[in-house]
C-alpha positions, 0 to 999 in steps of 0.5 A, a space after each residue: 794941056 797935051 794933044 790927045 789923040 784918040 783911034 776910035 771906030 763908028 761903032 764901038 761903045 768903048 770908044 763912046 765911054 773914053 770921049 765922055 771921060 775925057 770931055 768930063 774933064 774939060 779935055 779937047 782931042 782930035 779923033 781920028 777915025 780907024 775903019 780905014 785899013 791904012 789909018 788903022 795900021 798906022 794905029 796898030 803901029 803906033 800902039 805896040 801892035 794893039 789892034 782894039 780901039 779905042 787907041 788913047 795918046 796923051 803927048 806923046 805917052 800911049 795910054 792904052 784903050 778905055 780901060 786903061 784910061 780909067 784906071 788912071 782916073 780912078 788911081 787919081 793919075 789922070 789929071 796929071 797927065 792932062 795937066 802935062 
């Protein structure tokens, strides 16, 4: 299975929904929280200039926020990319 990287805020309900998707599939990730100015722009940096969070990397692909991860579990793409 790839590293999963996810940016998420204390706060955010978006970022609450994509942990529970991933743990549902059995999938381990390393959070990293973006309230911090200077993780939150090596965020931004990372995502193309996105600034909402959650901010989703499987490997090295950048995914997107929750919606984008569940639209590529509802298009039956996700597990591939989990499996690696």
């Amino acid at each position: 299975m790839p590293a999963i990287t996810i940016y998420t805020t204390s706060y955010c309900p978006y970022c609450i929904r994509a942990k529970d998707l991933l743990k549902r599939k059995g999938a381990s990730y390393s959070e990293i929280n973006a309230e911090d100015d200077a993780v939150r722009d090596t965020m931004i940096a990372r995502a193309g200039g996105r600034r909402t969070v959650p901010q989703i990397f499987i490997g090295d692909t950048h995914v997107g926020g929750f919606d984008d991860l569940a639209a590529l579990d509802k298009a039956g793409k996700l597990d591939a990319m989990l499996a690696g």
